[in-house]
N, CA, C and O atoms as a GROMACS GRO file, in nm:
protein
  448
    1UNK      N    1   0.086  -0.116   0.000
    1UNK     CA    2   0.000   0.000   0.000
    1UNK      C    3   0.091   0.123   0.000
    1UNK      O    4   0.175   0.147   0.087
    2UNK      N    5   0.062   0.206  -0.118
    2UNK     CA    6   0.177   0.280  -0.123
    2UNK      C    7   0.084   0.458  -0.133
    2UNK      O    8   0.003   0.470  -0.224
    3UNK      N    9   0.100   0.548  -0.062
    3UNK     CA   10   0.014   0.665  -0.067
    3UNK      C   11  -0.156   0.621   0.021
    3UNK      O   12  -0.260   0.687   0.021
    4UNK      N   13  -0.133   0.520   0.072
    4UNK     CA   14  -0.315   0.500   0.079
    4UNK      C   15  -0.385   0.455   0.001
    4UNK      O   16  -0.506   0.475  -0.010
    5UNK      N   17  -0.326   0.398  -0.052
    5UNK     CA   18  -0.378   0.354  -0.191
    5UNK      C   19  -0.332   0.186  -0.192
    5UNK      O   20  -0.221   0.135  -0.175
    6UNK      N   21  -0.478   0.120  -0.224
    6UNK     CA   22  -0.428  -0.063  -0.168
    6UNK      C   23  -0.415  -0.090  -0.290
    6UNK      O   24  -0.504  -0.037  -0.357
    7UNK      N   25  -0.287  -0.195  -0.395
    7UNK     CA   26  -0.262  -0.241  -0.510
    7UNK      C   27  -0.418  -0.262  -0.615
    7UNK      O   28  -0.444  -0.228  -0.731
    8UNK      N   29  -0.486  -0.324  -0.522
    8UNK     CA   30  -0.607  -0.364  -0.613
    8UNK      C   31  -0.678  -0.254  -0.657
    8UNK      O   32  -0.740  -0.286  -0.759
    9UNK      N   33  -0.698  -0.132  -0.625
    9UNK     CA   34  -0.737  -0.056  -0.660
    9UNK      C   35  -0.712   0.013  -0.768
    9UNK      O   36  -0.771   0.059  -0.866
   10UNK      N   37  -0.584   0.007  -0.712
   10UNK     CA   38  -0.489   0.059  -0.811
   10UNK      C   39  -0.462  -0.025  -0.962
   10UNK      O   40  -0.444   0.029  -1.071
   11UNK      N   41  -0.464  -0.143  -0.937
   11UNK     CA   42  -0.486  -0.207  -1.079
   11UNK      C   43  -0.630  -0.222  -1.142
   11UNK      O   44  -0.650  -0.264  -1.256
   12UNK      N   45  -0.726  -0.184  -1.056
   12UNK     CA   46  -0.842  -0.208  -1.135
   12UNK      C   47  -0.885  -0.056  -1.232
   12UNK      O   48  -0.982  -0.032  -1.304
   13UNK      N   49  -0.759   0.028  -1.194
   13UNK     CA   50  -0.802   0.164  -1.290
   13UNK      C   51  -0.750   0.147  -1.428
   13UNK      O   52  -0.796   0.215  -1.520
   14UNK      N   53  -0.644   0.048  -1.448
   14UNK     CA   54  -0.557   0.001  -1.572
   14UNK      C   55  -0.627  -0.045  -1.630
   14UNK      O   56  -0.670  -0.156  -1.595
   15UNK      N   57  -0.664   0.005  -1.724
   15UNK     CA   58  -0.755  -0.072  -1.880
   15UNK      C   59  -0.678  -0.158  -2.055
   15UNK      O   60  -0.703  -0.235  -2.148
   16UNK      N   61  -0.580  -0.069  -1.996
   16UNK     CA   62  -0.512  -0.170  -2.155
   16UNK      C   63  -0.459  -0.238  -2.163
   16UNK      O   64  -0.342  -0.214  -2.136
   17UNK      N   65  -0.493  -0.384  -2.207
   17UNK     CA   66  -0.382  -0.533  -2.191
   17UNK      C   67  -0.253  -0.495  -2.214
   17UNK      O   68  -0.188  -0.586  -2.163
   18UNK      N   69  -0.182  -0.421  -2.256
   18UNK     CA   70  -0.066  -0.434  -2.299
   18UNK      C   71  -0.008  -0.398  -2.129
   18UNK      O   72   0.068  -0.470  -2.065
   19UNK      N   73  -0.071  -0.268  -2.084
   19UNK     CA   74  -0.027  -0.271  -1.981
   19UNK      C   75  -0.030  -0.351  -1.827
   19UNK      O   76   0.035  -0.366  -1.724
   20UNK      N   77  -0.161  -0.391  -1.895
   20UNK     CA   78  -0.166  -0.531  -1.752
   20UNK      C   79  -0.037  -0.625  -1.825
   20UNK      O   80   0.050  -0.635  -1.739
   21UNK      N   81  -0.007  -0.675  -1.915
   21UNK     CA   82   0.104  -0.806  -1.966
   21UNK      C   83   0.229  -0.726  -1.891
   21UNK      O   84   0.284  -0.783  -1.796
   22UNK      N   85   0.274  -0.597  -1.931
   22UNK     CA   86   0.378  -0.561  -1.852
   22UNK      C   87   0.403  -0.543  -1.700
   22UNK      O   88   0.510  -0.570  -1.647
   23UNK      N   89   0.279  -0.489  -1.628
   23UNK     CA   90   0.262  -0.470  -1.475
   23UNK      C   91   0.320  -0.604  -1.456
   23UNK      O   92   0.425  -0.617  -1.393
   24UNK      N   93   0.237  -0.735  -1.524
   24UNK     CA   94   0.237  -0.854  -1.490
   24UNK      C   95   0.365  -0.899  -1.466
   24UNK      O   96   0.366  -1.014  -1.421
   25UNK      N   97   0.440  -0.864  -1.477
   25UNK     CA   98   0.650  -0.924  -1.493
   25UNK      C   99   0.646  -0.900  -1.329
   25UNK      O  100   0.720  -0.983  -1.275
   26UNK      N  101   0.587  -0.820  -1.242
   26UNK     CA  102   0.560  -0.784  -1.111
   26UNK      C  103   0.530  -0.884  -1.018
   26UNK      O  104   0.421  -0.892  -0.961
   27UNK      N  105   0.631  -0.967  -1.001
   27UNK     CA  106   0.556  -1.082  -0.897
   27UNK      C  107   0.469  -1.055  -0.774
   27UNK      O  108   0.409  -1.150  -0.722
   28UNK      N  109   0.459  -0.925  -0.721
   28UNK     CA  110   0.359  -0.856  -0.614
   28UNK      C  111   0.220  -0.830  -0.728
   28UNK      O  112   0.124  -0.901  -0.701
   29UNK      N  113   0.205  -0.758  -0.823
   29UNK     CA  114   0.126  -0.827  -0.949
   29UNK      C  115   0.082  -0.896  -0.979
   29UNK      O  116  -0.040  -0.913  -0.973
   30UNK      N  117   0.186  -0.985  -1.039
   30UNK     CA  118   0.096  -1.140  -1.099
   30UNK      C  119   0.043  -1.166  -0.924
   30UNK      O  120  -0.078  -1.146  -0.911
   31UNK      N  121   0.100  -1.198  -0.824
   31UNK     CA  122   0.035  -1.258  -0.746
   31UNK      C  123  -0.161  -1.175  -0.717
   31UNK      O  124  -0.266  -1.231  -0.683
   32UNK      N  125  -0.131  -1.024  -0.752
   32UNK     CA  126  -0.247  -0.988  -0.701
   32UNK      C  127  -0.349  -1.061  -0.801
   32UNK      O  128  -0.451  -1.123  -0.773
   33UNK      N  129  -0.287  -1.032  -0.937
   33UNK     CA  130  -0.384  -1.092  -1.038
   33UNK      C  131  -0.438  -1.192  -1.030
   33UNK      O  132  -0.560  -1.205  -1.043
   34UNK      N  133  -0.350  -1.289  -1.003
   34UNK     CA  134  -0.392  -1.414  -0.973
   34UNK      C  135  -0.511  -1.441  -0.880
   34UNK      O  136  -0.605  -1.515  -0.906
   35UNK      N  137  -0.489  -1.355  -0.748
   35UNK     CA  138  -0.593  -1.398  -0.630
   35UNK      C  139  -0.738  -1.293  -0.685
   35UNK      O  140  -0.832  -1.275  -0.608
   36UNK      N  141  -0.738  -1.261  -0.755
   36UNK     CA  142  -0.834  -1.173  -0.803
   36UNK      C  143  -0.910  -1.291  -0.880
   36UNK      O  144  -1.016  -1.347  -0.854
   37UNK      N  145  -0.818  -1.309  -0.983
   37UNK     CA  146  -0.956  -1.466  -1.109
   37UNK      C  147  -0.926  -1.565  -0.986
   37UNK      O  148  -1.040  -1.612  -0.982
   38UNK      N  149  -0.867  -1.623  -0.896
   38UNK     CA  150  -0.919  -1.700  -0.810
   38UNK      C  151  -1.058  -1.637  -0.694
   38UNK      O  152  -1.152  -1.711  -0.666
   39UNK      N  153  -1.051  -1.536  -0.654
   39UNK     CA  154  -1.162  -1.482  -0.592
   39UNK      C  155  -1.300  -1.504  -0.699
   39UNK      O  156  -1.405  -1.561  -0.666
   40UNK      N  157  -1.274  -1.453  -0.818
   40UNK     CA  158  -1.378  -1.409  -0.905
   40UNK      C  159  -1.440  -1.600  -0.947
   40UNK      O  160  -1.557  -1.637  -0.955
   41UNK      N  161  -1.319  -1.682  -0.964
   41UNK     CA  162  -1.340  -1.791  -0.978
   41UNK      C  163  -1.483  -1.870  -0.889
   41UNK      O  164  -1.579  -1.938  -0.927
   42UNK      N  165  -1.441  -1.825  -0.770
   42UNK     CA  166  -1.456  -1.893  -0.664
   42UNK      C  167  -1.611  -1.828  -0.638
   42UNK      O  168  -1.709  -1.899  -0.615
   43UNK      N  169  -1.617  -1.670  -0.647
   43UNK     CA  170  -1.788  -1.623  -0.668
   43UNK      C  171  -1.861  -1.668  -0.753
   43UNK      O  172  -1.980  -1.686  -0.726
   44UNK      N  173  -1.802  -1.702  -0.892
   44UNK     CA  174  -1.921  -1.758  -0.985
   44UNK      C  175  -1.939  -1.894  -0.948
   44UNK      O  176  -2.057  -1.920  -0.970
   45UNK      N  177  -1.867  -2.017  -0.892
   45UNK     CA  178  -1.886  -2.138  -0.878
   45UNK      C  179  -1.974  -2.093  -0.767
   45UNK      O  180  -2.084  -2.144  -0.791
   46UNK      N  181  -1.982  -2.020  -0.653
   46UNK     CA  182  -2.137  -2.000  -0.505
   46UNK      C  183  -2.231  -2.003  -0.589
   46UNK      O  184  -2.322  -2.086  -0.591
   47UNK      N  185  -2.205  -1.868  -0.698
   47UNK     CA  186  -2.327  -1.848  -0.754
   47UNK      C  187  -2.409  -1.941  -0.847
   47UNK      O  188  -2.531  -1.927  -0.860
   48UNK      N  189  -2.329  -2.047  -0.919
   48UNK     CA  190  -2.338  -2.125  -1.028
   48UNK      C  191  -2.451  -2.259  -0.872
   48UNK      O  192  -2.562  -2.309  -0.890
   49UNK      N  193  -2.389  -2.268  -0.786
   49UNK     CA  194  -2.425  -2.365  -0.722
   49UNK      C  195  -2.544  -2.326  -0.636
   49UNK      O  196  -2.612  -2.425  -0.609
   50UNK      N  197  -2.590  -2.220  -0.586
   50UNK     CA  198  -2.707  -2.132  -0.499
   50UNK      C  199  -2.786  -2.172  -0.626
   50UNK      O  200  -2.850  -2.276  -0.636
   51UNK      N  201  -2.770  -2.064  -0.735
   51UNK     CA  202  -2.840  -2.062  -0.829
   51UNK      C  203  -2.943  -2.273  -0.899
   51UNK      O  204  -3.056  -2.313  -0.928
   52UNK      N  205  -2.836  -2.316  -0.891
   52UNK     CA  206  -2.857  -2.469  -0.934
   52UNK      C  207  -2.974  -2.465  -0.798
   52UNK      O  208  -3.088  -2.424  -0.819
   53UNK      N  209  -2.927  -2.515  -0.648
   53UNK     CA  210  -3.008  -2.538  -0.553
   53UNK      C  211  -3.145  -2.443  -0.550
   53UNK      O  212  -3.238  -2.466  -0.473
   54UNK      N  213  -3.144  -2.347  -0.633
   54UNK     CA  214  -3.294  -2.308  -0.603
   54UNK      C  215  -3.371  -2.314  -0.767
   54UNK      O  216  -3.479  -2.266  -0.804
   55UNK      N  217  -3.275  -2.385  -0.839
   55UNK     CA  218  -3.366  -2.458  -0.935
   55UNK      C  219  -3.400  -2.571  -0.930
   55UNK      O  220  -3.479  -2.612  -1.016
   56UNK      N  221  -3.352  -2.659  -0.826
   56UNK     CA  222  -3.376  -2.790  -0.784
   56UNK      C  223  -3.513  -2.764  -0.675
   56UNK      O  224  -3.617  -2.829  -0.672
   57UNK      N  225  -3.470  -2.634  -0.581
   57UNK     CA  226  -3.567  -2.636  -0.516
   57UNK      C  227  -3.702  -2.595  -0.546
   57UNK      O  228  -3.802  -2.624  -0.479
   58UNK      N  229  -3.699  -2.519  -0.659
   58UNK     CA  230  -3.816  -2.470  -0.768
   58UNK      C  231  -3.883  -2.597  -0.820
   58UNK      O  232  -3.998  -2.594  -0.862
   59UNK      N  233  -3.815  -2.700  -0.818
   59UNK     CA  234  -3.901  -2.793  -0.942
   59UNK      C  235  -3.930  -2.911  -0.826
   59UNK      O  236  -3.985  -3.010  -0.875
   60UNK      N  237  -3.910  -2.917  -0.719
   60UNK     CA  238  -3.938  -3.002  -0.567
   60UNK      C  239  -4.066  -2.924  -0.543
   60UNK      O  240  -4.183  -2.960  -0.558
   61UNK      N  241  -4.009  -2.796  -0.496
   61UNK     CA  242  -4.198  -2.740  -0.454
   61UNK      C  243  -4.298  -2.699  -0.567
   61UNK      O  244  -4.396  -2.631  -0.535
   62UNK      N  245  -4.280  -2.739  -0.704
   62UNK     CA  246  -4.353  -2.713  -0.815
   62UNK      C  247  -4.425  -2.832  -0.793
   62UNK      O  248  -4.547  -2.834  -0.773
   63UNK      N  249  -4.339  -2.947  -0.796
   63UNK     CA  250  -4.371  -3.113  -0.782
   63UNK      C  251  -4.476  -3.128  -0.692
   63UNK      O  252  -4.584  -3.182  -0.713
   64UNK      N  253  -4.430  -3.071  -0.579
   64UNK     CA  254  -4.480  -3.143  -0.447
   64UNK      C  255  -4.657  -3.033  -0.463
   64UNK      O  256  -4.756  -3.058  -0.394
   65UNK      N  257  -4.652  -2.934  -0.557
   65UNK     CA  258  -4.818  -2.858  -0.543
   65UNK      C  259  -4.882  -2.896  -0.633
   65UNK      O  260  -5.002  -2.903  -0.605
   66UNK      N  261  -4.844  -2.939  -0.779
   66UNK     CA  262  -4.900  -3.055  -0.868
   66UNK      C  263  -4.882  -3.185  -0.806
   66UNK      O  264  -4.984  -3.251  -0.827
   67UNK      N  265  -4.837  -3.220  -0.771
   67UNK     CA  266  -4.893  -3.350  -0.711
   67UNK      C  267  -5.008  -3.416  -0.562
   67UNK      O  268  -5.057  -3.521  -0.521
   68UNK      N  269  -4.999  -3.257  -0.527
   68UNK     CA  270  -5.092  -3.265  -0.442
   68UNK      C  271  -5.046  -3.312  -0.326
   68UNK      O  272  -5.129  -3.303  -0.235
   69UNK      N  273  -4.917  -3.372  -0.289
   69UNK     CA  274  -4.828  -3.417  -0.220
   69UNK      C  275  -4.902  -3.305  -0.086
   69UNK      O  276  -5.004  -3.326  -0.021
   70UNK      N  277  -4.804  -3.178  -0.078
   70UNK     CA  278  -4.825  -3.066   0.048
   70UNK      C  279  -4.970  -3.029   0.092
   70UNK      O  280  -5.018  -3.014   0.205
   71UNK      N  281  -5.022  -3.018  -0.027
   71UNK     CA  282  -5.144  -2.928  -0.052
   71UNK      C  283  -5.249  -3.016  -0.129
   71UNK      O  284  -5.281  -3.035  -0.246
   72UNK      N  285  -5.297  -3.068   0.020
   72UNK     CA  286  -5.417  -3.182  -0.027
   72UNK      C  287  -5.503  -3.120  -0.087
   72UNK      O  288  -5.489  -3.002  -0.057
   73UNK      N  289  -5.641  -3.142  -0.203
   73UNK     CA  290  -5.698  -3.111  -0.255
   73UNK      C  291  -5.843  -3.159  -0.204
   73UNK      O  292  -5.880  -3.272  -0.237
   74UNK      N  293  -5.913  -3.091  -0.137
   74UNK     CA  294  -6.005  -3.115  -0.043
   74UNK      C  295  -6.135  -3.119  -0.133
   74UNK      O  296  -6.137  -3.017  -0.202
   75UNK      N  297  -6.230  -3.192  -0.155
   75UNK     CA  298  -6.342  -3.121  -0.222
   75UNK      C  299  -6.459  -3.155  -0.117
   75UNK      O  300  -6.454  -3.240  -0.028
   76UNK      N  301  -6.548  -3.083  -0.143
   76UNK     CA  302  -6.704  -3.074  -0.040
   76UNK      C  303  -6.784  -3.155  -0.132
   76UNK      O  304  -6.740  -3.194  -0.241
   77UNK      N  305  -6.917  -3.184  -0.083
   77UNK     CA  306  -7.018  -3.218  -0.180
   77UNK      C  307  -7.139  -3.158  -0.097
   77UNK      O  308  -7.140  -3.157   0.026
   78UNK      N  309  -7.211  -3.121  -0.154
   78UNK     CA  310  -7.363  -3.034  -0.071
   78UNK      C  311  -7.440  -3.120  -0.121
   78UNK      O  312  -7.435  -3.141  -0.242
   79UNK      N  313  -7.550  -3.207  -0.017
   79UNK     CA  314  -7.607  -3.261  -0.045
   79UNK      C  315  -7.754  -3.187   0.024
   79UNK      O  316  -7.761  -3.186   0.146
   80UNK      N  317  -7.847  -3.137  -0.042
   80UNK     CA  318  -7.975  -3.058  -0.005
   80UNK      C  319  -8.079  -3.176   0.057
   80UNK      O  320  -8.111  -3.251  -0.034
   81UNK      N  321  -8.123  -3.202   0.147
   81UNK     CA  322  -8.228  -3.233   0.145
   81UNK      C  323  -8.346  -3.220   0.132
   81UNK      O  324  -8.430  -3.289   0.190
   82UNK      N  325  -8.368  -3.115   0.041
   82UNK     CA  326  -8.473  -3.063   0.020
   82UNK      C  327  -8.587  -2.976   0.095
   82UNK      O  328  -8.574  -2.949   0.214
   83UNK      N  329  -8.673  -2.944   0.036
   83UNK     CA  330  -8.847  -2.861   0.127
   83UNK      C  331  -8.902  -2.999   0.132
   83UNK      O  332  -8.971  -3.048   0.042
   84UNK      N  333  -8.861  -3.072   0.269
   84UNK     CA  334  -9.002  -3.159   0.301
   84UNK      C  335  -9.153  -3.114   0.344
   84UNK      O  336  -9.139  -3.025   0.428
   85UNK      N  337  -9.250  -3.131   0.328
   85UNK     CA  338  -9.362  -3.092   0.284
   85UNK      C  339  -9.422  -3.154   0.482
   85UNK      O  340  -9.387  -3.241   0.562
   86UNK      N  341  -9.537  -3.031   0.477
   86UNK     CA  342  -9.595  -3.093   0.603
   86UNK      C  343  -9.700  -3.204   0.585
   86UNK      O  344  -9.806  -3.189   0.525
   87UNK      N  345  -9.654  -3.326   0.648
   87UNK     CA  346  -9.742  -3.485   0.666
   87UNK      C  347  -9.621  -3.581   0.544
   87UNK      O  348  -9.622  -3.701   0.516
   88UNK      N  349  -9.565  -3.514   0.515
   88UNK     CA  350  -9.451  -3.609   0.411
   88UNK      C  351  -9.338  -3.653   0.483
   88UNK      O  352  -9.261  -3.583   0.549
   89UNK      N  353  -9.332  -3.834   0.458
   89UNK     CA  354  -9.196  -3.862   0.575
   89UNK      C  355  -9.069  -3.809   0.571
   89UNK      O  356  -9.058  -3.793   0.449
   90UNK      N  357  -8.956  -3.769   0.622
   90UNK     CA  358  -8.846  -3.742   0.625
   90UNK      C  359  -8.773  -3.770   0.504
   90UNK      O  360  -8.742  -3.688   0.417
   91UNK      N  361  -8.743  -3.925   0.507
   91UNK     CA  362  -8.684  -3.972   0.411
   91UNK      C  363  -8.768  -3.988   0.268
   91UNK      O  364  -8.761  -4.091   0.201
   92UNK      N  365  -8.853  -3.866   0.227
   92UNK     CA  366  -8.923  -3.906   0.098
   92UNK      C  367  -8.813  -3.887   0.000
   92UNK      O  368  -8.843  -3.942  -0.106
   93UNK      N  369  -8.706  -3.836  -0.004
   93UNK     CA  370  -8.560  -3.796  -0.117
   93UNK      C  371  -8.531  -3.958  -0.121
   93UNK      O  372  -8.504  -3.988  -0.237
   94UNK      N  373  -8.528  -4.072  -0.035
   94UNK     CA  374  -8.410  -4.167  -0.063
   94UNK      C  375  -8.509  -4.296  -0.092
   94UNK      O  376  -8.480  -4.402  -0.148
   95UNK      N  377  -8.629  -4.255  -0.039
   95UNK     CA  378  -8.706  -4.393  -0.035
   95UNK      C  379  -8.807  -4.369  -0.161
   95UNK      O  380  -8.883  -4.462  -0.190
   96UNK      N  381  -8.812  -4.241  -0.241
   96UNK     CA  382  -8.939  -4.179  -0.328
   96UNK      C  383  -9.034  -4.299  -0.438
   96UNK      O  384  -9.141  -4.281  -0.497
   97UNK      N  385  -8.938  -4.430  -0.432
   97UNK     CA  386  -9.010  -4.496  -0.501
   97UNK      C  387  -9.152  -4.581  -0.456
   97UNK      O  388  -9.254  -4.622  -0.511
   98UNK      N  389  -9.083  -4.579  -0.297
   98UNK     CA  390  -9.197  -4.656  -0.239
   98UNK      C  391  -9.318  -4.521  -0.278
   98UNK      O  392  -9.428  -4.578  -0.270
   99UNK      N  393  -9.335  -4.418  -0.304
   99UNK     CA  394  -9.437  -4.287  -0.287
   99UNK      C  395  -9.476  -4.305  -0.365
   99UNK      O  396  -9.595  -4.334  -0.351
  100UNK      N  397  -9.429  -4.308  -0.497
  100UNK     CA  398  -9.483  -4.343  -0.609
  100UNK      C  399  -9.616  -4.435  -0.684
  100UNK      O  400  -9.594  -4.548  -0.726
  101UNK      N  401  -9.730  -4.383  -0.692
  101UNK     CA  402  -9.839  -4.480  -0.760
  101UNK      C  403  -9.827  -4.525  -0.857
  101UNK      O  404  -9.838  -4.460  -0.961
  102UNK      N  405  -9.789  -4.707  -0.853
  102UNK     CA  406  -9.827  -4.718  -0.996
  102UNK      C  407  -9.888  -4.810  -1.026
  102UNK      O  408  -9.931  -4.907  -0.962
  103UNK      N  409  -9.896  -4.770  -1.162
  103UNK     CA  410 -10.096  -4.818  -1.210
  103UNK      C  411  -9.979  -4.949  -1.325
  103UNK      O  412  -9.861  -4.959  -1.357
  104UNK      N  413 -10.103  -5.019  -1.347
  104UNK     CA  414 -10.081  -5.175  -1.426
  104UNK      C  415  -9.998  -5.088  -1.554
  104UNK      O  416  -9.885  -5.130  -1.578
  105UNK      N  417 -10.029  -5.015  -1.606
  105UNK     CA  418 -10.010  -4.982  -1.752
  105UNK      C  419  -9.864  -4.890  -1.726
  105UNK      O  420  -9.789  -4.847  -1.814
  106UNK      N  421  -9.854  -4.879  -1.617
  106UNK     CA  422  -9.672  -4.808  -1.578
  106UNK      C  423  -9.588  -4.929  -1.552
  106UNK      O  424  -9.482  -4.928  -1.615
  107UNK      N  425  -9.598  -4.982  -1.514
  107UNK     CA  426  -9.564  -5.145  -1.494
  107UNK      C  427  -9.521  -5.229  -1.592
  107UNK      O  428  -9.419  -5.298  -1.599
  108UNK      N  429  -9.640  -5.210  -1.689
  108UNK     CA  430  -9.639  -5.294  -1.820
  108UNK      C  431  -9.541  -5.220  -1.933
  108UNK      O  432  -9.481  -5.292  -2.013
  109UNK      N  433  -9.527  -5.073  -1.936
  109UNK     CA  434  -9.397  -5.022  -2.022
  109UNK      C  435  -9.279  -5.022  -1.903
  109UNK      O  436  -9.182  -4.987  -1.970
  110UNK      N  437  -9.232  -5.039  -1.776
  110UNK     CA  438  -9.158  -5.043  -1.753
  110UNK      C  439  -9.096  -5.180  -1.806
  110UNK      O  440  -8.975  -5.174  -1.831
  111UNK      N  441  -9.163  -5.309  -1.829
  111UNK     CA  442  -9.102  -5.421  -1.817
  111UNK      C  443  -9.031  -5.412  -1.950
  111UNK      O  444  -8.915  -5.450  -1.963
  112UNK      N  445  -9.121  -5.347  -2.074
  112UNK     CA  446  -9.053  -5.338  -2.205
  112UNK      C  447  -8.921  -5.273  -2.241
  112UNK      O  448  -8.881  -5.276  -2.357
   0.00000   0.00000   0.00000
């Protein structure tokens, strides 16, 4: 660190290869360079791997809500029992056939 000024800084203001290839003969240099694409290395492989785990984890909890797995799929059924009528038994909805009158000639097209 020379003026207050820390090397990396100082090389990240250098823009023209020719002059990074020459800095580079700088073994305080190459070494910074180096730990720099190893740093930079080393952020994209977190990121490469975070990134992977929450596409794995995207297609687990995609899975698990189409399949109904987490998030049971509940359904109701409403069953009305209807306006029972006053003097009409309870169960006239389940038993309605016994209610039913029938005459010889309902009988005789049912059998056909």
């Amino acid at each position: 660190m020379a003026f207050g000024i820390k090397l990396e800084a100082m090389l990240s203001l250098i823009d023209s290869n020719s002059e990074k290839q020459r800095l580079k003969q700088i073994p305080i240099v190459n070494d910074c360079y180096q730990n720099q694409a190893k740093y930079n290395f080393e952020k994209q492989r977190r990121y490469l791997y975070l990134s992977s785990l929450l596409i794995i984890l995207g297609i687990c909890v995609f899975y698990a809500g189409f399949s109904k797995e987490l998030f049971k799929e509940v359904k109701y059924e409403y069953k009305s029992r209807g306006v029972v009528l006053e003097g009409e038994p309870v169960d006239i909805y389940w038993d309605w056939r016994s209610f039913v009158k029938r005459s010889p000639q309902n009988i005789q097209e049912q059998k056909n």
